[in-house]
DSSP file (Angstrom, degrees, kcal/mol; ACC not computed):
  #  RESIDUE AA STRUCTURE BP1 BP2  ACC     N-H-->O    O-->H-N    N-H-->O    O-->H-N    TCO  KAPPA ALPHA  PHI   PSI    X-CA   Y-CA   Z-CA
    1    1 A X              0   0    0      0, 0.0    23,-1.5     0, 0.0     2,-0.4   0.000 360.0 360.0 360.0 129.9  103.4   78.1  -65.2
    2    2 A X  E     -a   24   0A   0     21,-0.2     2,-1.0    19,-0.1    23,-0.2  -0.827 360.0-157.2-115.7 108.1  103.8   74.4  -63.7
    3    3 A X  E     -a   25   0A   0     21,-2.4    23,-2.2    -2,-0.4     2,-0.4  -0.899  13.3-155.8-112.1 130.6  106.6   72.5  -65.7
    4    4 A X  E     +a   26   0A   0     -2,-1.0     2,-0.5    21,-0.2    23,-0.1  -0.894  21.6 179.8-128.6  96.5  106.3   68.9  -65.4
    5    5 A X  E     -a   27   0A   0     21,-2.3    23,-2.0    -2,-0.4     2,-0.3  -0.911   7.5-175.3-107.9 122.7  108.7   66.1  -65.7
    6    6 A X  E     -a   28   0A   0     -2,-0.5     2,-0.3    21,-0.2    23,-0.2  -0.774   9.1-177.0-119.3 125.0  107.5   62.3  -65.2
    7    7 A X  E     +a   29   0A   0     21,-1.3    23,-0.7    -2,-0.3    26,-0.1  -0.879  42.3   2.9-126.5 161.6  110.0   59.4  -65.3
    8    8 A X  S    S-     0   0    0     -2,-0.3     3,-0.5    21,-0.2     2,-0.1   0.142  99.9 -32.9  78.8-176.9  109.7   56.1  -65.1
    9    9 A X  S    S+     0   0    0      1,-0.2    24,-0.2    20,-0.0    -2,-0.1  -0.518 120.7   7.6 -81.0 162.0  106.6   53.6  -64.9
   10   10 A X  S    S+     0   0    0      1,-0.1     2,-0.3    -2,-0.1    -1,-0.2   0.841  77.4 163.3  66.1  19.5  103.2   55.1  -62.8
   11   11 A X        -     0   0    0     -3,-0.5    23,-0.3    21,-0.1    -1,-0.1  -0.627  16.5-172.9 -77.0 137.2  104.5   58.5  -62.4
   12   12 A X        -     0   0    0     21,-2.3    23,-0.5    -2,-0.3     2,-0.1  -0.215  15.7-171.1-122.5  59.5  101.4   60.7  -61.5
   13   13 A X        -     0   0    0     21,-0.2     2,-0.4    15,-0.1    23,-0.2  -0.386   2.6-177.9 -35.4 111.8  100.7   64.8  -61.0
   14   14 A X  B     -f   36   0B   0     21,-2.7    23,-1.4    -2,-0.1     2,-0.3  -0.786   8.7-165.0-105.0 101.1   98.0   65.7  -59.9
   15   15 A X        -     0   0    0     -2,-0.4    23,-0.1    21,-0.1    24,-0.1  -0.568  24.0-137.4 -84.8 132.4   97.5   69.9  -59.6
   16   16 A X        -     0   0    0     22,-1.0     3,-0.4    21,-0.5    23,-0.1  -0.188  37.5 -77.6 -91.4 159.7   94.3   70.7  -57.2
   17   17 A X  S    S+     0   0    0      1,-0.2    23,-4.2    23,-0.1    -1,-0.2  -0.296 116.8  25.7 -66.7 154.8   91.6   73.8  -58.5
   18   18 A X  S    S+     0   0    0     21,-0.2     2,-0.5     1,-0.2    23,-0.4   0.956  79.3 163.8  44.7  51.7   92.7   77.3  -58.1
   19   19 A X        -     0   0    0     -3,-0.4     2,-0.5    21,-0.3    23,-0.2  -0.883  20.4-163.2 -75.2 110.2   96.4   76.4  -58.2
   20   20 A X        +     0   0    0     -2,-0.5    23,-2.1    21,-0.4     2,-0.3  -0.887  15.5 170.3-103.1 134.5   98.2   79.8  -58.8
   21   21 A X  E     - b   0  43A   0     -2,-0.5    23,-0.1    21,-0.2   -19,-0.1  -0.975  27.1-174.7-139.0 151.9  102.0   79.2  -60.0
   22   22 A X  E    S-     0   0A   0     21,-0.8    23,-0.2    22,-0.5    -1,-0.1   0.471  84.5 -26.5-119.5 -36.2  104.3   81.9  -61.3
   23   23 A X  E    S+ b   0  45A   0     21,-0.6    23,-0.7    20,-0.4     2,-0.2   0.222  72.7 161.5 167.6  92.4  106.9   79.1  -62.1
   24   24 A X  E     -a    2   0A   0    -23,-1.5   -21,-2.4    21,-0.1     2,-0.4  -0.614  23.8-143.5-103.2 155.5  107.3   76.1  -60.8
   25   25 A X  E     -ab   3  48A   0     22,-2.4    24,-1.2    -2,-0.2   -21,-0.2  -0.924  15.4-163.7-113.5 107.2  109.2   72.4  -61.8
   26   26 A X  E     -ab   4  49A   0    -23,-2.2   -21,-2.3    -2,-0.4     2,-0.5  -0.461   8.1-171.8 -50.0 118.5  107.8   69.2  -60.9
   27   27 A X  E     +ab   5  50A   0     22,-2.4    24,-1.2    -2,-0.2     2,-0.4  -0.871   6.1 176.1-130.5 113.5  109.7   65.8  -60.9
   28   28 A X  E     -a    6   0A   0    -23,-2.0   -21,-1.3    -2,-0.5     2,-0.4  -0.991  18.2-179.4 -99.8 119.1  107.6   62.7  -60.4
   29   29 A X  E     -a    7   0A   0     -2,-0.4     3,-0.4    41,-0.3   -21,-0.2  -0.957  39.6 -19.7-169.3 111.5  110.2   59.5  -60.8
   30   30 A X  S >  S-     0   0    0    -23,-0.7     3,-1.4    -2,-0.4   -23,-0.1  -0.100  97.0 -37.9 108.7 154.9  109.5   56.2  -60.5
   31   31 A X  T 3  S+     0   0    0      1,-0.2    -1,-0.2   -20,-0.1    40,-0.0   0.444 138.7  31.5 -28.7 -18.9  106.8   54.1  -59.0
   32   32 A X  T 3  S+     0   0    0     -3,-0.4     2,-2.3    38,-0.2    -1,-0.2   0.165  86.6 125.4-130.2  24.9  106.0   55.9  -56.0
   33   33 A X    <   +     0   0    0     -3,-1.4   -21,-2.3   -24,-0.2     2,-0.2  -0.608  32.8 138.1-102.9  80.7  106.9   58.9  -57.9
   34   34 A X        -     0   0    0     -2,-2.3    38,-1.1   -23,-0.3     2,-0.3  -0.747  30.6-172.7-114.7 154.2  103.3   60.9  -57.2
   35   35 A X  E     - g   0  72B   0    -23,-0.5   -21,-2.7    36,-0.2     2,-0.7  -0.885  13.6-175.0-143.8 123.2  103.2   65.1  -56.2
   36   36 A X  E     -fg  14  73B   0     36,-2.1    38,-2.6    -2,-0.3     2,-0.4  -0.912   6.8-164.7-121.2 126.2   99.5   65.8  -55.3
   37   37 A X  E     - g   0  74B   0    -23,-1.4   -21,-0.5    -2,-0.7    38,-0.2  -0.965  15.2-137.0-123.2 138.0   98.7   69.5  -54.6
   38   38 A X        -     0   0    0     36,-2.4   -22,-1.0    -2,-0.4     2,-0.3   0.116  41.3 -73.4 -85.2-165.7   95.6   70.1  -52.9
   39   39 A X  S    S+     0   0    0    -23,-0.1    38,-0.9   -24,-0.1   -21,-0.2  -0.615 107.6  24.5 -96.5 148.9   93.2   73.2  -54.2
   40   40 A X  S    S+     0   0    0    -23,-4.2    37,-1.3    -2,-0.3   -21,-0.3   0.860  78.8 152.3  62.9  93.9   94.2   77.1  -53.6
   41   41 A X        -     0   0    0    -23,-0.4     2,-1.1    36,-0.3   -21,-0.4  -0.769  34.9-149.6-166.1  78.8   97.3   76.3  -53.3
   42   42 A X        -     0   0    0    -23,-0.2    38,-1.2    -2,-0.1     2,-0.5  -0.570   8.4-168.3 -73.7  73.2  100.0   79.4  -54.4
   43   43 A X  E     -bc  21  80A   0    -23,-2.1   -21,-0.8    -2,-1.1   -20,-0.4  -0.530   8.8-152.6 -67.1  97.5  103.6   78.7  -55.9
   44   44 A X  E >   -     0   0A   0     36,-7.2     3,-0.7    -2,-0.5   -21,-0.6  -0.056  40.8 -64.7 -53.0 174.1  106.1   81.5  -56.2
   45   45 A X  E 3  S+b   23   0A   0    -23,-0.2    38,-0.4     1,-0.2    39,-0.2  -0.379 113.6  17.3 -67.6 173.1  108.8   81.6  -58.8
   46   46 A X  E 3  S+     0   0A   0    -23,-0.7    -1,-0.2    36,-0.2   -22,-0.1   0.073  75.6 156.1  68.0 -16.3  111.3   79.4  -58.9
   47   47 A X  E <   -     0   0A   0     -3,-0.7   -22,-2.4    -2,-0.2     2,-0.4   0.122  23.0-161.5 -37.7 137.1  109.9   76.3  -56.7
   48   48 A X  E     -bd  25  85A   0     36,-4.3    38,-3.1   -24,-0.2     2,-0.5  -0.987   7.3-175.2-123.2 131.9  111.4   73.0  -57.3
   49   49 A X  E     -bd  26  86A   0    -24,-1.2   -22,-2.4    -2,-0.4     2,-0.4  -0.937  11.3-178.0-125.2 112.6  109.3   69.9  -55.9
   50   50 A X  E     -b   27   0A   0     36,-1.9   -22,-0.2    -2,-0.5    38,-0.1  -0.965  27.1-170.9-108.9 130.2  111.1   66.2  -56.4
   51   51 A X  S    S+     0   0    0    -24,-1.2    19,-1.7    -2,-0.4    38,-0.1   0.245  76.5  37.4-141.4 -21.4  109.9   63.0  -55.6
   52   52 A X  S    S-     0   0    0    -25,-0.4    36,-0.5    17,-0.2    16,-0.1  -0.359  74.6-122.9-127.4-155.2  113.3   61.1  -56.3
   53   53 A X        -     0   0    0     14,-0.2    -1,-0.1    -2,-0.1    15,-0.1  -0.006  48.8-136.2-142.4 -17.7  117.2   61.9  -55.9
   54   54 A X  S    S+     0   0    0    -27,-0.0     2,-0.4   -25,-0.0   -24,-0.0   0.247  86.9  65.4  61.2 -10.0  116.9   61.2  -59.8
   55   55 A X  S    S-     0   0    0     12,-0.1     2,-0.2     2,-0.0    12,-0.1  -0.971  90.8-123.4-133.0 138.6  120.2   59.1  -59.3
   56   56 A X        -     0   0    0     -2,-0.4     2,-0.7    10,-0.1    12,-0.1  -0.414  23.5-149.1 -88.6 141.2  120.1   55.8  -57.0
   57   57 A X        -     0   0    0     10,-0.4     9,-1.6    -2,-0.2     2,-0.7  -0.872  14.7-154.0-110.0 120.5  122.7   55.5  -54.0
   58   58 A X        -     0   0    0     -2,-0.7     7,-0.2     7,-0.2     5,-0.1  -0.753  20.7-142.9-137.2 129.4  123.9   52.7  -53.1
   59   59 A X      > -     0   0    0     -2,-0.7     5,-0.5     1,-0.2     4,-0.2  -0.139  18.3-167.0 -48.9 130.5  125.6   50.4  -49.6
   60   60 A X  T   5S+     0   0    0      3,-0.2    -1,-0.2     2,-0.1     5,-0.0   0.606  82.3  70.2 -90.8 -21.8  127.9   48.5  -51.0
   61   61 A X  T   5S+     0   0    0      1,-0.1    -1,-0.1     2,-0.1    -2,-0.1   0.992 119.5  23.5 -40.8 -55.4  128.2   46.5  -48.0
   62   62 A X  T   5S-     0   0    0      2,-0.2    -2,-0.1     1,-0.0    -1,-0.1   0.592  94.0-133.1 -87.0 -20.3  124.6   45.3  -49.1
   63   63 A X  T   5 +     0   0    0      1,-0.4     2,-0.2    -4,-0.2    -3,-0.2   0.688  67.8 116.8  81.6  20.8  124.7   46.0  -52.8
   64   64 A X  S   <S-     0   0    0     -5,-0.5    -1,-0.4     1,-0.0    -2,-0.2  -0.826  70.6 -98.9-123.6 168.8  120.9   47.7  -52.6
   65   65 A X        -     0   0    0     -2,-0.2    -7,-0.2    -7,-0.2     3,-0.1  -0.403  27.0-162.3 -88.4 165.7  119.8   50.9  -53.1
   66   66 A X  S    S+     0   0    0     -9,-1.6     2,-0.6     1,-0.2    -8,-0.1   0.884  71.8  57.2 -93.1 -52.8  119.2   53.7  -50.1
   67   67 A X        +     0   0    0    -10,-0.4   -10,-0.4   -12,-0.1    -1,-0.2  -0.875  65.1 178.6-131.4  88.2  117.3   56.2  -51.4
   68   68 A X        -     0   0    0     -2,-0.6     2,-0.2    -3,-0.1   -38,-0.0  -0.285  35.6 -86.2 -82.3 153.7  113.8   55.6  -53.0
   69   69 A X        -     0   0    0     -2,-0.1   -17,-0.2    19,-0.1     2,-0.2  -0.508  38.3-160.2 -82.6 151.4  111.5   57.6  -54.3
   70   70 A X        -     0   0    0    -19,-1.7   -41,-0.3    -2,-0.2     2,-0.2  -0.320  17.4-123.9-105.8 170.9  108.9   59.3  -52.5
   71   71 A X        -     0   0    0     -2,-0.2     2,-0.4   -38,-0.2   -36,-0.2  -0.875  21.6-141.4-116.8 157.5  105.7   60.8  -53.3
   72   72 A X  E     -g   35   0B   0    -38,-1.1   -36,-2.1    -2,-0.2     2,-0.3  -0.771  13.4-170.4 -92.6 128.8  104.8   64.9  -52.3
   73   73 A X  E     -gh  36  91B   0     17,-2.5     2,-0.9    -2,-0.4    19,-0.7  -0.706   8.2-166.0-144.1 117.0  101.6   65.6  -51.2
   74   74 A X  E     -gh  37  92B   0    -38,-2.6   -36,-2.4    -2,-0.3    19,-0.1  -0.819  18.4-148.3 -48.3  68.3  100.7   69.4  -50.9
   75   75 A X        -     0   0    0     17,-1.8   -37,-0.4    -2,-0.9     2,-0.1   0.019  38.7 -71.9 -40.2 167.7   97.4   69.5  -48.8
   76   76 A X  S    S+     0   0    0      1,-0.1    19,-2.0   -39,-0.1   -35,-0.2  -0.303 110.9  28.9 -72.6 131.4   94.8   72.7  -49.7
   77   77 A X  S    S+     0   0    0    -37,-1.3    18,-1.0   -38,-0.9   -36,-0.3   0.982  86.2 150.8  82.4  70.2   95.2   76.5  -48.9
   78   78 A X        -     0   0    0     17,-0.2     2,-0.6    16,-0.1    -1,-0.2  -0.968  31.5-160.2-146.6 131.8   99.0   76.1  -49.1
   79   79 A X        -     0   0    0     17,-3.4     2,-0.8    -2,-0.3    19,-0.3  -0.807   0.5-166.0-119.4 135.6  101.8   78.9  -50.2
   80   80 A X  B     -c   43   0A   0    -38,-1.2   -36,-7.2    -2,-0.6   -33,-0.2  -0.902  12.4-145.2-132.0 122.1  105.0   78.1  -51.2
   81   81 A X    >   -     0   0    0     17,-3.8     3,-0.7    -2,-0.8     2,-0.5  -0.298  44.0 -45.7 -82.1 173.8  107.6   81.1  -51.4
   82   82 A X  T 3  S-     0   0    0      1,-0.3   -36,-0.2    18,-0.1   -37,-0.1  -0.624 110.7 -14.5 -60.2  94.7  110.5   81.5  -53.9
   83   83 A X  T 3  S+     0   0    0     -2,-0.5     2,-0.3   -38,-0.4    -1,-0.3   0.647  85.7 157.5 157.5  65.8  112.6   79.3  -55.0
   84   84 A X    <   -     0   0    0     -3,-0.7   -36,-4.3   -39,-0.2     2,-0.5  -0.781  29.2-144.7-106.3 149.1  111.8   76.8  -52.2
   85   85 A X  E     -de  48 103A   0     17,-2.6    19,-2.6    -2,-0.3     2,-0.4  -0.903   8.4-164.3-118.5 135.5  112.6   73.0  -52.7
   86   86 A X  E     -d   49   0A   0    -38,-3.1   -36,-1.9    -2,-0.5     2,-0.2  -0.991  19.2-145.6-118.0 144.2  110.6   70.2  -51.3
   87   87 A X    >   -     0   0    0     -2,-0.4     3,-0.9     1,-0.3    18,-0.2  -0.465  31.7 -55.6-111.8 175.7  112.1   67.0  -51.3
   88   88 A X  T 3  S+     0   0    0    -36,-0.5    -1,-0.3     1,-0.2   -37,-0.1   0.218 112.2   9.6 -39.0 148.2  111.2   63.4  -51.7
   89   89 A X  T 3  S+     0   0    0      1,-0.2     2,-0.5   -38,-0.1    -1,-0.2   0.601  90.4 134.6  36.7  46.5  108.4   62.1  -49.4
   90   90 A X    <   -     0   0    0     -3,-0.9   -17,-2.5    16,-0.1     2,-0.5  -0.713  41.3-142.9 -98.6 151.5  107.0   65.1  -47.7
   91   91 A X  E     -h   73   0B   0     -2,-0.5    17,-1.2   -19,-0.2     2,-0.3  -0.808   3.3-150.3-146.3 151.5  104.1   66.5  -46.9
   92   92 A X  E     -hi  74 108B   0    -19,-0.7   -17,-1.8    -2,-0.5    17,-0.1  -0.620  28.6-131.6 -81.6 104.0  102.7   70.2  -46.8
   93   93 A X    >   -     0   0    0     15,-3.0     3,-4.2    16,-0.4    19,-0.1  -0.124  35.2 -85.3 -45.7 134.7   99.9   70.7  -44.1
   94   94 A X  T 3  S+     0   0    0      1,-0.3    17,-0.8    16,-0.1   -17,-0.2  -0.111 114.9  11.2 -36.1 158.6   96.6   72.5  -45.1
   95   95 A X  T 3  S+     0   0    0    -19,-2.0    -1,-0.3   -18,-1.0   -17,-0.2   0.497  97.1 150.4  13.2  30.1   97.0   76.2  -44.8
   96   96 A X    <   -     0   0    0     -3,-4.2   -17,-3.4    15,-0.2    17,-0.2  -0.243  37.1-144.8 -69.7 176.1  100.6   76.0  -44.4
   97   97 A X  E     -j  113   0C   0     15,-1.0    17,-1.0   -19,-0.2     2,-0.3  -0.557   7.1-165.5-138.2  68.6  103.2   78.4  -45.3
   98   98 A X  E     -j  114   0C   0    -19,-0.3   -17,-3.8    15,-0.2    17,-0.1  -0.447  23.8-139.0 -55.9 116.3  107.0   77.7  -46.8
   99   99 A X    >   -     0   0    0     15,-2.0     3,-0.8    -2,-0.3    17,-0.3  -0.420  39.0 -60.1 -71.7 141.3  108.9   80.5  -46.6
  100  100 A X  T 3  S-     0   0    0      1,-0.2   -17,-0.2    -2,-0.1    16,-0.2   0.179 113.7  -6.9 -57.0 154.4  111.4   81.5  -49.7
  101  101 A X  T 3  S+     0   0    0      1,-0.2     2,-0.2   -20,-0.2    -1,-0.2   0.809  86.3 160.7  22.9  66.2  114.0   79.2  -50.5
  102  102 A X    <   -     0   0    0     -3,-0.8   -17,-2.6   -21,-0.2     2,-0.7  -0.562  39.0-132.6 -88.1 146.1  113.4   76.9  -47.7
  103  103 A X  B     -e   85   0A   0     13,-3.8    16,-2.8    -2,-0.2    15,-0.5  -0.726  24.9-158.0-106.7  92.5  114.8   73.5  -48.1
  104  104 A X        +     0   0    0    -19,-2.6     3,-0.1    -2,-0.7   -16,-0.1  -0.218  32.2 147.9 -38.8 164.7  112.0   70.9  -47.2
  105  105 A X        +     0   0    0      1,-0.5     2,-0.2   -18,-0.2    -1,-0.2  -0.054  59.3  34.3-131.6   0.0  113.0   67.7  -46.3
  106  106 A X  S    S-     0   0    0     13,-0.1    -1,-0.5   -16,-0.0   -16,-0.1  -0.879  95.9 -62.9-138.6 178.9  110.4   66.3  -43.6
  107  107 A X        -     0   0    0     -2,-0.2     2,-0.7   -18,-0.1   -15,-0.2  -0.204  43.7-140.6 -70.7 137.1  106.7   66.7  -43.0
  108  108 A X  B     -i   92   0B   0    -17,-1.2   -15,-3.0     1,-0.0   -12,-0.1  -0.922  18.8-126.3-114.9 131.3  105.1   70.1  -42.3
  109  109 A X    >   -     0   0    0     -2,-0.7     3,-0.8   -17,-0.1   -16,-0.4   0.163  34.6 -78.4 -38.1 154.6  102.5   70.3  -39.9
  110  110 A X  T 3  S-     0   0    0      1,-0.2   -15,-0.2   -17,-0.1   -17,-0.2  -0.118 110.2  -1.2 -17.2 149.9   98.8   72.0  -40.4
  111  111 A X  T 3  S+     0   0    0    -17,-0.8    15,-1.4   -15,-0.1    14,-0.4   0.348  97.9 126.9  13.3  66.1   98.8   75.5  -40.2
  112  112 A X    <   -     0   0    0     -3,-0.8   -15,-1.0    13,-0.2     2,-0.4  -0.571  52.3-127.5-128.6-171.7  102.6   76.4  -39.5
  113  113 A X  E     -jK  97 123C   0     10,-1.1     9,-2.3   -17,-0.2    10,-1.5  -0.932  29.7-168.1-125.9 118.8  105.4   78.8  -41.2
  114  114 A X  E     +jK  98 121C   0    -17,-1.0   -15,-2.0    -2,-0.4     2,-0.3  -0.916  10.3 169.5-107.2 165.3  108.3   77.0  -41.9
  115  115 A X  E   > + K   0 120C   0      5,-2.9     5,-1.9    -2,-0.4     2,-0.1  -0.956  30.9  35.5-167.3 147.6  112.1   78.5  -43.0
  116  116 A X  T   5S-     0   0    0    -17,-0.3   -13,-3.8    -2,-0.3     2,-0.4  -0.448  79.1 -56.2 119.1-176.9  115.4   77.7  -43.5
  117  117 A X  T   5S+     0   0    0    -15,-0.2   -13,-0.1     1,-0.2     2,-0.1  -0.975 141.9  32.1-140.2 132.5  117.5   74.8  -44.8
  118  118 A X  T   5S-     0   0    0    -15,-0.5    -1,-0.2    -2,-0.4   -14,-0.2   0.591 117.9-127.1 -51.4 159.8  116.9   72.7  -43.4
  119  119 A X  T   5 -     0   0    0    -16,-2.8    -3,-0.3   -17,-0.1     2,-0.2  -0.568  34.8-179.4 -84.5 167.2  113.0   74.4  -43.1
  120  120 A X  E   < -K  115   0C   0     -5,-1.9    -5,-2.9    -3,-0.1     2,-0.5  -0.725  38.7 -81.8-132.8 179.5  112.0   74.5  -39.4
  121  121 A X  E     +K  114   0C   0     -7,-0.3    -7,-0.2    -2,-0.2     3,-0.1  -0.757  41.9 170.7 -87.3 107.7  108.6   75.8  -37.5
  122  122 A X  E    S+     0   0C   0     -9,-2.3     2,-0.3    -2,-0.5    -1,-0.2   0.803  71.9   1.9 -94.1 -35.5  109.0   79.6  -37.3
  123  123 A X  E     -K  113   0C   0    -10,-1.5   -10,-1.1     3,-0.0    -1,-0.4  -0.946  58.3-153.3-147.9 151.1  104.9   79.8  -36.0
  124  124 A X  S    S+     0   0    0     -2,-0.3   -12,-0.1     1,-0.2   -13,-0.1  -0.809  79.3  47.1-121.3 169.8  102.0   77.5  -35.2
  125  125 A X  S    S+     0   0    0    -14,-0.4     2,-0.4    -2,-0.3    -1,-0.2   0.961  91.4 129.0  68.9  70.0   98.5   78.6  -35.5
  126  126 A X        +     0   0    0    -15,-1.4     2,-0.3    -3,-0.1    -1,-0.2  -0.950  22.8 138.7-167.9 125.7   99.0   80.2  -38.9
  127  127 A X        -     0   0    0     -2,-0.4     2,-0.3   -16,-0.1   -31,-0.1  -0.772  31.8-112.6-152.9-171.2   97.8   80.6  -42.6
  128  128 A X        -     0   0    0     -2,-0.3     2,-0.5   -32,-0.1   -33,-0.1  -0.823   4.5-149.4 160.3 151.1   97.3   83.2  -45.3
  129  129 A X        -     0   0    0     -2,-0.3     5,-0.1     2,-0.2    10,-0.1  -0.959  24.9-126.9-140.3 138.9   95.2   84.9  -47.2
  130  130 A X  S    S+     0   0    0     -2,-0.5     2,-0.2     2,-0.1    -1,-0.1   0.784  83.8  93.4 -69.1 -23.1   95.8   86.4  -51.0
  131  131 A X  S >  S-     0   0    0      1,-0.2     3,-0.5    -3,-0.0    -2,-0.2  -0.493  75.7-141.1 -66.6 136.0   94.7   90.0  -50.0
  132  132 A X  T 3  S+     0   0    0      1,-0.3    -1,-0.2    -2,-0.2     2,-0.1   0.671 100.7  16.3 -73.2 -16.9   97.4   92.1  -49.0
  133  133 A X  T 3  S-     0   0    0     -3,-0.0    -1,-0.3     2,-0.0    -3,-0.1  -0.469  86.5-158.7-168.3  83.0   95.1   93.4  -46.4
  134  134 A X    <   -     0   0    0     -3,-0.5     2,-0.5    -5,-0.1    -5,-0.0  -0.226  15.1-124.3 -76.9 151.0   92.3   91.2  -45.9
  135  135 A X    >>  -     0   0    0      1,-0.1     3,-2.4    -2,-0.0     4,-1.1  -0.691  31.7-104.8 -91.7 133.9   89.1   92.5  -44.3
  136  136 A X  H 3> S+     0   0    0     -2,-0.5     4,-0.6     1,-0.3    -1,-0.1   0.607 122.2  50.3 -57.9  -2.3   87.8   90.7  -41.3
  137  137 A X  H 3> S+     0   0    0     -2,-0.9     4,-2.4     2,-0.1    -1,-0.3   0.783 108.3  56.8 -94.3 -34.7   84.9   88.9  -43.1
  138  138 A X  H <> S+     0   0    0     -3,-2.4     4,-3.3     2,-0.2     5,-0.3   0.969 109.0  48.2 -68.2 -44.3   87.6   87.7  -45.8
  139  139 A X  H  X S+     0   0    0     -4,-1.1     4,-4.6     2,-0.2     5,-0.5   0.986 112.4  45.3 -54.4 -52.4   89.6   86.2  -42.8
  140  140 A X  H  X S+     0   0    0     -4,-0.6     4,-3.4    -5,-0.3     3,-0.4   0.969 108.8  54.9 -68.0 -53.1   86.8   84.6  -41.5
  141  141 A X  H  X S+     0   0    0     -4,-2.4     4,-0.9     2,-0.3    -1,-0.2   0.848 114.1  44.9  10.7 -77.8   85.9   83.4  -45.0
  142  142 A X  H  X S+     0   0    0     -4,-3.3     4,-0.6     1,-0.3     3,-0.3   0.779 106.0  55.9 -72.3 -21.6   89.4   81.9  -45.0
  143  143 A X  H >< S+     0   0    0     -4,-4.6     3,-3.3    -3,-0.4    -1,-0.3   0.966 116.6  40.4 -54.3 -54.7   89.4   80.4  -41.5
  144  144 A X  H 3< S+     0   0    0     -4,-3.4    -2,-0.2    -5,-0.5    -1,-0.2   0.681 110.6  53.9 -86.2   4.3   86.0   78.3  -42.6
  145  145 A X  H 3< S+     0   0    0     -4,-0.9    -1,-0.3    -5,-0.3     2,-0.2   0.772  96.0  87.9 -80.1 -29.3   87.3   77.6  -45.9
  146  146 A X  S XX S-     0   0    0     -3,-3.3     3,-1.3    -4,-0.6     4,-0.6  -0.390  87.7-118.9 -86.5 142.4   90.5   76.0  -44.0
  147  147 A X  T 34 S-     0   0    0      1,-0.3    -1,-0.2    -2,-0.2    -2,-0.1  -0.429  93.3  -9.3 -61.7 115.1   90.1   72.0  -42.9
  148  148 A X  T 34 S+     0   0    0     -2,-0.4    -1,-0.3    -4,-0.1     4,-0.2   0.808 114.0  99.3  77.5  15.1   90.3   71.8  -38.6
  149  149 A X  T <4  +     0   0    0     -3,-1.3     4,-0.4    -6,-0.3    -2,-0.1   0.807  63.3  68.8 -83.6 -31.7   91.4   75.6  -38.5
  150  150 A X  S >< S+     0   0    0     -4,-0.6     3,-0.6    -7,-0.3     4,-0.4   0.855 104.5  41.5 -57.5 -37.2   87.9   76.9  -37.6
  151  151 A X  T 3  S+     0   0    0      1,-0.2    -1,-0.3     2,-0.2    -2,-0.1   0.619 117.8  51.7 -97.5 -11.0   88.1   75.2  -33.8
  152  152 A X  T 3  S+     0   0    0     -4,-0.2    -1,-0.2     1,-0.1    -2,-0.2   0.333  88.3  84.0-103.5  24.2   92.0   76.4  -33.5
  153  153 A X    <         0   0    0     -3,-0.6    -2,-0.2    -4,-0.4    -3,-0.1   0.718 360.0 360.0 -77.9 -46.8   91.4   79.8  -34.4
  154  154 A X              0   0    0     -4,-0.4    -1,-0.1    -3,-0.1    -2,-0.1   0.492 360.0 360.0 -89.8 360.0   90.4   81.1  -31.0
C-alpha cells in the first residue's frame, strides 16, 4: 500500500512497474514537489518519503524562505527497509539498499548499503535480490537486469 499526499500546484508521483510496498507515505509539495521511483523497487513498512519540510523557514535578516522543496528520485532495483525516511531532494542509486529506519538526507550512490541517521555508506559494490537464497543463475539474472553493475561485478 503507497499512501499519497500531493500539495500545492504541479505536484507529481510517479510509482515505477513491479513496485512492492507493504506501507509506505508519500508527500509531494509544491512545484518542485516530484517523487519518482524507478521499477522493482521494494518498500518496507512504515517508509516516509517527503519532498518539502511542509512548513517554510525563514532568515529574517533577509525576510526569504530557506528551505524549498525538493524532488525524490528513487532509481530501479532499489529496497528501502522499515520505517526509513528520505528527505527532500535526494536521490536513491540503482540497486541500492537503505537500511531500516535510516534517516536520508543526501544522495546515495549506485549500488551501496546505507544506515543510520544520519544514513551513511556501510558497503559499496552491493544490491539485492527478493530470494532469500538466490541461486547463482538468479544472481546473475539480477546483476544484468541492474544498470552499470554488470562491468562492477567482478
Amino acid at each position: 500500500m503507497v499512501h499519497c499526499t500531493m500539495r500545492g500546484e504541479r505536484s507529481l508521483i510517479f510509482l515505477g512497474h513491479g513496485l512492492t510496498s507493504n506501507r509506505t507515505n508519500m508527500l509531494a509539495e509544491g512545484p518542485e514537489g516530484a517523487v519518482l521511483v524507478g521499477d522493482d523497487a521494494m518498500f518496507a513498512t512504515g517508509i516516509t518519503i517527503r519532498t518539502s519540510d511542509s512548513h517554510a523557514i525563514i532568515d529574517l535578516g533577509t525576510r526569504s524562505q530557506v528551505n524549498f522543496p525538493a524532488p525524490v528520485v528513487i532509481e530501479p532495483h532499489v529496497w528501502i527497509g522499515q520505517d526509513a525516511l528520505l528527505m527532500k531532494g535526494v536521490t536513491i542509486g540503482a540497486g541500492s539498499i537503505v537500511a531500516g529506519r535510516a534517516v536520508v538526507t543526501g544522495d546515495v550512490g549506485p549500488r551501496v548499503l546505507v544506515a543510520g541517521v544520519p544514513a551513511r555508506v556501510l558497503r559499496e559494490n552491493v544490491s539485492w535480490s527478493r530470494h532469500s537464497r538466490p541461486r547463482p543463475d538468479q544472481i546473475e539474472a539480477m546483476i544484468g537486469a541492474l544498470p552499470g553493475a554488470d562491468s562492477q561485478a567482478r
